[in-house]
LUMFI-707000 format. One record per residue (C-alpha): residue number from 0; z, y, x. Coordinates in nm, 2 decimals. Example, Ala and Ser with C-alpha at 12.3 -4.5 7.8 and 13.67 -1.06 7.14 Angstrom:
<nodes>
fise_c3_c2_c1
0_0.78_-0.45_1.23
1_0.71_-0.11_1.37
</nodes>
This chain:
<nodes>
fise_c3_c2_c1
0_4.98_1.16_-10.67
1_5.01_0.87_-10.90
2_4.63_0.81_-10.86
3_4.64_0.82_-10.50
4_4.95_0.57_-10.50
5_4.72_0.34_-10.68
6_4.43_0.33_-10.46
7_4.66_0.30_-10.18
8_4.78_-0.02_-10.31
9_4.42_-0.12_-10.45
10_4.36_-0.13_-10.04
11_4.66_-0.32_-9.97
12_4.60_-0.59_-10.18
13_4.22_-0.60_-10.08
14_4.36_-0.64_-9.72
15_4.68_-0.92_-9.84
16_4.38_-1.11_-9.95
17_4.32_-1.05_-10.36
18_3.98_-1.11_-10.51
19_3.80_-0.84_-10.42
20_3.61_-0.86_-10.80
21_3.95_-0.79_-10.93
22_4.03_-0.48_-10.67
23_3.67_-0.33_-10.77
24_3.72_-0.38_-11.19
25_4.07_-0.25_-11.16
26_3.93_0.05_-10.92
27_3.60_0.06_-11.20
28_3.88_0.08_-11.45
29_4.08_0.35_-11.29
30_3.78_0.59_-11.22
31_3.62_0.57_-11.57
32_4.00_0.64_-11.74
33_4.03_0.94_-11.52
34_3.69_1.08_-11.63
35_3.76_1.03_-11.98
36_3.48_0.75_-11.99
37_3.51_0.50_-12.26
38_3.62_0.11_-12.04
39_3.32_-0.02_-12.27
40_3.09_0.07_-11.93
41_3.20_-0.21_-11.77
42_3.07_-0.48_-11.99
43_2.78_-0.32_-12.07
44_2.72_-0.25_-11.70
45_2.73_-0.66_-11.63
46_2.48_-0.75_-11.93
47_2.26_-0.49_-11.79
48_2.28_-0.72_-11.49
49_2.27_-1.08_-11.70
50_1.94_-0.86_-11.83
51_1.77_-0.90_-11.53
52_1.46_-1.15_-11.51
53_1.46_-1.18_-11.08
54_1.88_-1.29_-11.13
55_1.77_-1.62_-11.20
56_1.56_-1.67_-10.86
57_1.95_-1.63_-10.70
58_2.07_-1.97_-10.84
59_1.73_-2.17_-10.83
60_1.68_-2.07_-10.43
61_2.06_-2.17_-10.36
62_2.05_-2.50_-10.52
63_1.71_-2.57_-10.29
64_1.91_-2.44_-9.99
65_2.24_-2.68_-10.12
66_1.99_-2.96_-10.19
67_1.79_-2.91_-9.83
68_2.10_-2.89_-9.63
69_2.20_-3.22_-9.77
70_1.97_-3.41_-9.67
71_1.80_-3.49_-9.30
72_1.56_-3.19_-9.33
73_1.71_-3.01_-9.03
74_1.66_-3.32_-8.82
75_1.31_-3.37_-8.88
76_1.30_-3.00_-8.84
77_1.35_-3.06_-8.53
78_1.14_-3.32_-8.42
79_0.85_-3.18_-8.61
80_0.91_-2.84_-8.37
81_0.97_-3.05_-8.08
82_0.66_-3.26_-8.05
83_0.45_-2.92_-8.09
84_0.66_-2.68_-7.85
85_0.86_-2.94_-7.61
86_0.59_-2.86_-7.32
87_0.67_-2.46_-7.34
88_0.95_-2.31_-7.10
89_1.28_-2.33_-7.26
90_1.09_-2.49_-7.54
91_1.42_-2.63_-7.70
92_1.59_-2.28_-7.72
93_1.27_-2.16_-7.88
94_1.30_-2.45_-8.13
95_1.68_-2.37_-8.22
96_1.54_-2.00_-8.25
97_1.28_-2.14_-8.55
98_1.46_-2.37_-8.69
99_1.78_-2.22_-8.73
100_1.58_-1.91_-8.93
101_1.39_-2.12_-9.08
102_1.69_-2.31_-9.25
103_1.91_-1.99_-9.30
104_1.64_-1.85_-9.46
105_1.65_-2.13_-9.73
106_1.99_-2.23_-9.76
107_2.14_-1.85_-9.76
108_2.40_-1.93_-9.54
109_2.45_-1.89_-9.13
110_2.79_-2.09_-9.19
111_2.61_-2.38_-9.32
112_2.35_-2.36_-9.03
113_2.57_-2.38_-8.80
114_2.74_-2.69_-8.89
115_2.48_-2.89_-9.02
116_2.24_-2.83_-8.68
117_2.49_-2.80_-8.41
118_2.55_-3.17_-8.42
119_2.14_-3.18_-8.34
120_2.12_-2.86_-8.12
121_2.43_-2.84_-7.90
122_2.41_-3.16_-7.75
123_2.02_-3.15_-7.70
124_2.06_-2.89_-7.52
125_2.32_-2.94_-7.30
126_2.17_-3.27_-7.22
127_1.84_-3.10_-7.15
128_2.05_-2.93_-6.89
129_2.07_-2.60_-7.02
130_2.46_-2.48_-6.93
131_2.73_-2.54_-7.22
132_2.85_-2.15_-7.23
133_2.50_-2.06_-7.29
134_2.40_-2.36_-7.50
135_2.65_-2.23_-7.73
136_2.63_-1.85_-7.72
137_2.24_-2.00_-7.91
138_2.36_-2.19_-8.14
139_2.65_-1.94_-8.29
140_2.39_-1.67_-8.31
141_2.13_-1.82_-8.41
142_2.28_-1.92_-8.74
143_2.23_-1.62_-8.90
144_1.84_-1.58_-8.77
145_1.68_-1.65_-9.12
146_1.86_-1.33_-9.35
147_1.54_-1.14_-9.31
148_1.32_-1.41_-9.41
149_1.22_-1.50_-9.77
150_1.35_-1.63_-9.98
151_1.70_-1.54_-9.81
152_1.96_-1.48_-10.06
153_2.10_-1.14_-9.91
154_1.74_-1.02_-9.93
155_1.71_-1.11_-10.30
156_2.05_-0.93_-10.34
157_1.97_-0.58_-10.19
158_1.64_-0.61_-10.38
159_1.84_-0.67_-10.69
160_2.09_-0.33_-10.65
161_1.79_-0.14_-10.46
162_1.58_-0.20_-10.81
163_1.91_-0.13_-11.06
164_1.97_0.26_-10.81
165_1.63_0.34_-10.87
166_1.64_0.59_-10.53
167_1.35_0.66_-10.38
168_1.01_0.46_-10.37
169_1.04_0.18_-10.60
170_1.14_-0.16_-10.44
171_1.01_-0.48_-10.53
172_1.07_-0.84_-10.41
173_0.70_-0.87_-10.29
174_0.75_-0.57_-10.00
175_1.08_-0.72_-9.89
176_0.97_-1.04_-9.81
177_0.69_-0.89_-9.62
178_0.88_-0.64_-9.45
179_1.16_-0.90_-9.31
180_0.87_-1.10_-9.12
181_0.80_-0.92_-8.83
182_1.15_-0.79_-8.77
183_1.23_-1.17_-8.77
184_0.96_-1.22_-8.56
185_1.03_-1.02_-8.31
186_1.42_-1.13_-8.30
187_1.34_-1.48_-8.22
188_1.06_-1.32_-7.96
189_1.30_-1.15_-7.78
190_1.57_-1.44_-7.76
191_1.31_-1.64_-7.67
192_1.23_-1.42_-7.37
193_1.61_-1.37_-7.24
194_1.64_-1.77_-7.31
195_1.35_-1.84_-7.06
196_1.46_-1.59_-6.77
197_1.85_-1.71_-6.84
198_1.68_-2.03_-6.75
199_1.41_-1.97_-6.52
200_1.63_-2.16_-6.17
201_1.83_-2.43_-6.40
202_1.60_-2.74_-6.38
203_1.51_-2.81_-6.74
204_1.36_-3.11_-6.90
205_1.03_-3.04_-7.08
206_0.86_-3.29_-7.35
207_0.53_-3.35_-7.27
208_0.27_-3.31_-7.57
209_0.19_-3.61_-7.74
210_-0.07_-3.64_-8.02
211_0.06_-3.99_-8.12
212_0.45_-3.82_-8.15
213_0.28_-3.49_-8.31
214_0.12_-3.70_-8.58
215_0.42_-3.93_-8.64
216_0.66_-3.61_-8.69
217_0.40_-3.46_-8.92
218_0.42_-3.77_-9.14
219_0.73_-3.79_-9.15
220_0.86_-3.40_-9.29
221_0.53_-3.45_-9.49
222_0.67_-3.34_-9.84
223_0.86_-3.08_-9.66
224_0.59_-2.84_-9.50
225_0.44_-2.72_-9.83
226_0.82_-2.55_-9.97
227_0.74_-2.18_-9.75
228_0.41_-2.18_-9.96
229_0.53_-2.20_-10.27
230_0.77_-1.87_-10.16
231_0.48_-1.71_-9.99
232_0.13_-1.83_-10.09
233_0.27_-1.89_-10.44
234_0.37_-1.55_-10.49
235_0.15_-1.33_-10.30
236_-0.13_-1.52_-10.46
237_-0.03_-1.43_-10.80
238_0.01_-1.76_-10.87
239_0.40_-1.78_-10.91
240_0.63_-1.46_-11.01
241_0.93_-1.48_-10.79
242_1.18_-1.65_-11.04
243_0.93_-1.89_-11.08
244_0.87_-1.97_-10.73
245_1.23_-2.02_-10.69
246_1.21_-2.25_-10.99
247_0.91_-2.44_-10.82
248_1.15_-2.43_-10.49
249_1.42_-2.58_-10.63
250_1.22_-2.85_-10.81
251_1.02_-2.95_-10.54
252_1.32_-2.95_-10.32
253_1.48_-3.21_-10.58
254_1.20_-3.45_-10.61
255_1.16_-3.49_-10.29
256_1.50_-3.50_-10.13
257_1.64_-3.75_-10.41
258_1.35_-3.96_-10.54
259_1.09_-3.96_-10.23
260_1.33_-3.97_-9.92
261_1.62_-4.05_-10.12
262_1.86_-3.91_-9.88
263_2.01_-3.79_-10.17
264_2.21_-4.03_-10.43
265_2.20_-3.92_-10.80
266_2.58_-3.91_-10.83
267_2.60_-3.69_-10.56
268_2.37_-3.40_-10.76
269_2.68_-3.28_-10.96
270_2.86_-3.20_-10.65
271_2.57_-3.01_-10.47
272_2.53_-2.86_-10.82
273_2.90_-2.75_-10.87
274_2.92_-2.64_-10.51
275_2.59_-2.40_-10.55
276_2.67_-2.24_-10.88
277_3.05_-2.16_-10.71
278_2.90_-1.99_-10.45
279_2.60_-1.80_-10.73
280_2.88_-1.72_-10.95
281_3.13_-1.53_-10.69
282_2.82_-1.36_-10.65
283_2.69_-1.27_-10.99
284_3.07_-1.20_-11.10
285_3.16_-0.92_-10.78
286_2.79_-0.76_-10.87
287_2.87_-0.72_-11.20
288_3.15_-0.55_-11.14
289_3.09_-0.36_-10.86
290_2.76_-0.22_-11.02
291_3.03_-0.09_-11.32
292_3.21_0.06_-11.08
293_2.87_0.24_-10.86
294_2.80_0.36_-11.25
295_3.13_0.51_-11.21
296_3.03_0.67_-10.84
297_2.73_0.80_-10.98
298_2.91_0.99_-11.28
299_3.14_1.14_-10.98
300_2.89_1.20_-10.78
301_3.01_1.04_-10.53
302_2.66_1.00_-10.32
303_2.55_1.36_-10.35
304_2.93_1.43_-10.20
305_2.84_1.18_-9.90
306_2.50_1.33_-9.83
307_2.64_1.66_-9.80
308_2.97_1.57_-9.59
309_2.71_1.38_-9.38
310_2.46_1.69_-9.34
311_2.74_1.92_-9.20
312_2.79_1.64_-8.91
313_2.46_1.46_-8.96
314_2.16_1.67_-8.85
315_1.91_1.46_-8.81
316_1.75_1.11_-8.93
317_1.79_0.97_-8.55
318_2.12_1.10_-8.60
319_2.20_0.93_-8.89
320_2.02_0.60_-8.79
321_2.25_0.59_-8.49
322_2.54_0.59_-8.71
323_2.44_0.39_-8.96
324_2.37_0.11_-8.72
325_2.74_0.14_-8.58
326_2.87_0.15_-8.94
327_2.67_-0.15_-9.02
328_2.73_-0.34_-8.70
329_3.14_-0.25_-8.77
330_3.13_-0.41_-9.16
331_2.94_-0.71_-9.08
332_3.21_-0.78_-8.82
333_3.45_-0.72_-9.10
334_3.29_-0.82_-9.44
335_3.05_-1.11_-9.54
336_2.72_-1.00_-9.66
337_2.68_-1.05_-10.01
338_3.01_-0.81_-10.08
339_2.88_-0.56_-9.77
340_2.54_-0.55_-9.97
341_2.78_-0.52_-10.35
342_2.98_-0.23_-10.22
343_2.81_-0.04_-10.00
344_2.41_0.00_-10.08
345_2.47_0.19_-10.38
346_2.62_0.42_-10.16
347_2.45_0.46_-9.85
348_2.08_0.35_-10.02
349_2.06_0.76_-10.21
350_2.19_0.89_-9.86
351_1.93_0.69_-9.68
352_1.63_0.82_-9.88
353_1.77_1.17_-9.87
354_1.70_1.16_-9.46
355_1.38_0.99_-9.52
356_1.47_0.58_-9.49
357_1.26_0.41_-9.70
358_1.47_0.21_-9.91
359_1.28_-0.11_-9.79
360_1.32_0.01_-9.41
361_1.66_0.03_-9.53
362_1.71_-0.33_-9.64
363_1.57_-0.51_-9.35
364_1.82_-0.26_-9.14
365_2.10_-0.36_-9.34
366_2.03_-0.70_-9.32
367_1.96_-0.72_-8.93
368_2.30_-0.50_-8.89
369_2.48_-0.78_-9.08
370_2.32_-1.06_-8.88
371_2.47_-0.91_-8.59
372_2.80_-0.90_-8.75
373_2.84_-1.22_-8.82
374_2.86_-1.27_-8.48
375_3.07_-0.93_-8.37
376_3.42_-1.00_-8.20
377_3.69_-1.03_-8.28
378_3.63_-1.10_-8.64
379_3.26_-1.25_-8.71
380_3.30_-1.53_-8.90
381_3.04_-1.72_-8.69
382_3.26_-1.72_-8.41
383_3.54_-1.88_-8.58
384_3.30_-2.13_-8.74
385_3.13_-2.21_-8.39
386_3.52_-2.22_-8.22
387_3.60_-2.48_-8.53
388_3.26_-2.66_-8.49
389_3.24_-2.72_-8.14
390_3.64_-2.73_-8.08
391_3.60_-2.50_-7.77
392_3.88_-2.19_-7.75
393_3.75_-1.86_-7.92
394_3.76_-1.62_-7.64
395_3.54_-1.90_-7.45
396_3.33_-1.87_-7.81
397_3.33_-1.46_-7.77
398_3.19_-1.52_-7.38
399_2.90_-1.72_-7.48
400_2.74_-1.49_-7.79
401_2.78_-1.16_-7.59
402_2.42_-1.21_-7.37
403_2.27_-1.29_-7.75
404_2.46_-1.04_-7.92
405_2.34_-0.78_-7.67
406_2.01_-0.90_-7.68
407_1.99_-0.92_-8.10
408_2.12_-0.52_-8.05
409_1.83_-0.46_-7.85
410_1.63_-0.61_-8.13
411_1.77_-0.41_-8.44
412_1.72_-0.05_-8.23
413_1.37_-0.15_-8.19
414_1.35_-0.25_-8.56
415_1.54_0.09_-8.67
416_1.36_0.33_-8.46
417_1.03_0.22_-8.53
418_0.95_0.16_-8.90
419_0.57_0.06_-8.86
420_0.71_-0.30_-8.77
421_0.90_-0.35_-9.09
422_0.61_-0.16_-9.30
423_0.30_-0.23_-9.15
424_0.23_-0.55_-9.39
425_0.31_-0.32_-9.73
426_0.01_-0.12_-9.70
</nodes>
C-alpha cells in the first residue's frame, strides 16, 4: 500500500510541476529498493551513457542550431527560396514549408522556428494576400516540419536509446537520417498540395524568375549552402563519423556567422553558449536517469508484461499501429519531445519489434506523431507559442492549425501504413 501511496504522489508532483528528472530518479530509486537491487545502478547507468561516443554530436549540432538562429540565416533563407520558387503557385507557402524544416532540422527546436521566422513569414504572406487565419494555421505548423530531418536533435535522441535497448535490428545514425527524408518529403508535398487548392480563387502575388535576383541571393547565403553537406555528403561519404560532422557543423557554423557575416558579436558567444548547453544538459541529465530507471523496467519486466497485456487486446500489427498513432498523437499534445522519446521508447521500442515495426520505422513514426503534437489542442505548445507570437486569441490559434493538422494526419497514416517510404533508401 505504502508503495502505491508513493507512486501516487510521484504523479502528483510530476503534474504540480517538479523536475521530471527528480520524479524518474526517485521512481528509479524506489523500483531498484523494492527488488533488492543495489542504488549503485543508477550511476553506473548514466556513465554507461557519458560512455557513449555519438553523445557528443547532441551538444555540437545544438550550438550550430543556437549559433544559426542568431543570426540572419532564416532571412536569407528566404530570399535564397524565393528567387528560385516565387513563380510556382502558392510559391510562398511552399517556401515556409522548406524553410521552416529546413531550420527546425538544425536548430532542434519548433519553438525557436516559430519565433525567429514568423516575423519574416506571417506578414509576407498576408501581404501576398493569402488570408490571416490560414497564413497562420502555416506558420504554427510548420515549425515543427524539420524533426525528421538530419541532423534533428530528437532523431539523434531516439537513435541514442534505440542503440543502448538493443531490440531488434540494430539501429544506427546513418539509416535514420535516411529514413526521415522521404517521410519529410512527402509532409511538405502534401501541405504544399492543400496550400495551392486552399488558394487556388484568392488572387495571389507571384515573383517572377529573375536570374539577376537568383544570382544575388546565391551570393549572398554563400557560406551557408555547403552546412547540409557536411551532415549528409560528409557522412555518407565516409568522410566524417557523425560526432565529427557535428563537430564540423558547429565550427563552420561559428566561423561563418561571427567572423565572415559578423552578425554575431564575440561577447555575445557566451550567452548562445550558456543558453545551448542548458538546453543539452536537461537533456543529457533526464536520459541518464531515465535510462537507470528503463534498467529498472527491464529487470521487472515490464515490456514483456506490456506485449502480453497488449496481445490479449492487440491482434494484429495494423491493430497496434492504429493505436500507437493515437497514443503518440495524445503525448505529444501533452509532453515535449525529448522527455516523450526518454520515457516512453524503452517501452514501446521491444513491443514495436515484437509486432514486426522495425525499430527505425519506429523512430520516424515516433517522431512524425510528436510533430503533430506540438500542434494538438488544447495543449500543443506550438499553439501557445503562435497565440504569444502573433498576439491573436488561442481558440482563433486552434481554428487556423486544424486544415494543417488534419492534413499532417493524413501524412503520418501514409508514413505508418506503408514502410517502403521510410526504408526504401536503407537498402
Amino acid at each position: 500500500m505504502t508503495v502505491y501511496l508513493f507512486i501516487f504522489l510521484l504523479i502528483l508532483a510530476a503534474l504540480l510541476g517538479a523536475p521530471l528528472f527528480t520524479v524518474i530518479i526517485v521512481a528509479a530509486m524506489l523500483g531498484f529498493s523494492t527488488l533488492g537491487i543495489d542504488l549503485i545502478a543508477i550511476p553506473i547507468e548514466i556513465y554507461r551513457i557519458a560512455d557513449t561516443p555519438i553523445l557528443l554530436a547532441l551538444p555540437l549540432f545544438a550550438v550550430a542550431g543556437y549559433i544559426l538562429g542568431e543570426s540572419r540565416t532564416s532571412s536569407r533563407l528566404v530570399r535564397l527560396t524565393r528567387a528560385f520558387l516565387g513563380w510556382m503557385p502558392a510559391s510562398l507557402c511552399i517556401i515556409s514549408f522548406i524553410i521552416c524544416a529546413l531550420f527546425t532540422a538544425f536548430t532542434g527546436a519548433s519553438g525557436v522556428t516559430i519565433i525567429a521566422l514568423g516575423a519574416l513569414l506571417f506578414p509576407a504572406l498576408t501581404q501576398s494576400g493569402y488570408p490571416e487565419n490560414f497564413s497562420l494555421g502555416l506558420v504554427t505548423t510548420s515549425g515543427s516540419l524539420g524533426l525528421l530531418l538530419p541532423p534533428s536533435l530528437p532523431l539523434i535522441l531516439y537513435g541514442i536509446i534505440a542503440q543502448q535497448m538493443g531490440s531488434g535490428p540494430d539501429v544506427t545514425f546513418e539509416d535514420l537520417f535516411l529514413a526521415g527524408l522521404f517521410p519529410a518529403m512527402l509532409m511538405i508535398i502534401i501541405l504544399s498540395v492543400y496550400s495551392i487548392l486552399a488558394n487556388r480563387s484568392v488572387m495571389i502575388q507571384r515573383t517572377a524568375f529573375s536570374m539577376k535576383e537568383a544570382l544575388s541571393a546565391v551570393r549572398e547565403s554563400i557560406w551557408e549552402l555547403p552546412l547540409p553537406f557536411f551532415v549528409l555528403g560528409g557522412i555518407y561519404s565516409g568522410v566524417f563519423a557523425v560526432s565529427e560532422a557535428a563537430a564540423v557543423t558547429a565550427l563552420y557554423a561559428l566561423v561563418v556567422e561571427v567572423l565572415i557575416y559578423r552578425e554575431i558579436p564575440l561577447a555575445h558567444l557566451p550567452r548562445i553558449l550558456r543558453d545551448a548547453m542548458i538546453m543539452v544538459g536537461g537533456i543529457l541529465v533526464i536520459l541518464g536517469v531515465s535510462l537507470a530507471f528503463t534498467n529498472y523496467l527491464i529487470d521487472m519486466e515490464a515490456p514483456m508484461k506490456l506485449f502480453r497485456l497488449c496481445q490479449t487486446v492487440v491482434t494484429s500489427k495494423l491493430v497496434f499501429l492504429v493505436l500507437l498513432n493515437l497514443f503518440l498523437l495524445i503525448l505529444g499534445a501533452i509532453l515535449d519531445i525529448f522527455s516523450a522519446i526518454i520515457i516512453m521508447v524503452p517501452l514501446i521500442l521491444p513491443v514495436a519489434v515484437s509486432y514486426g515495426v522495425h525499430p527505425v520505422h519506429l523512430g520516424i513514426i515516433f517522431l512524425a506523431n510528436m510533430q503533430i503534437g506540438y500542434c494538438t489542442p488544447p495543449v500543443g505548445v506550438n499553439l501557445f507559442i503562435a497565440s504569444y507570437r502573433f498576439s491573436t486569441p488561442i481558440t482563433t490559434i486552434y481554428r487556423a492549425a486544424l486544415p494543417f493538422i488534419a492534413v499532417l494526419f493524413a501524412a503520418v497514416l501514409v508514413i505508418t501504413y506503408w514502410p517502403w517510404l521510410t526504408m526504401v533508401l536503407l537498402g
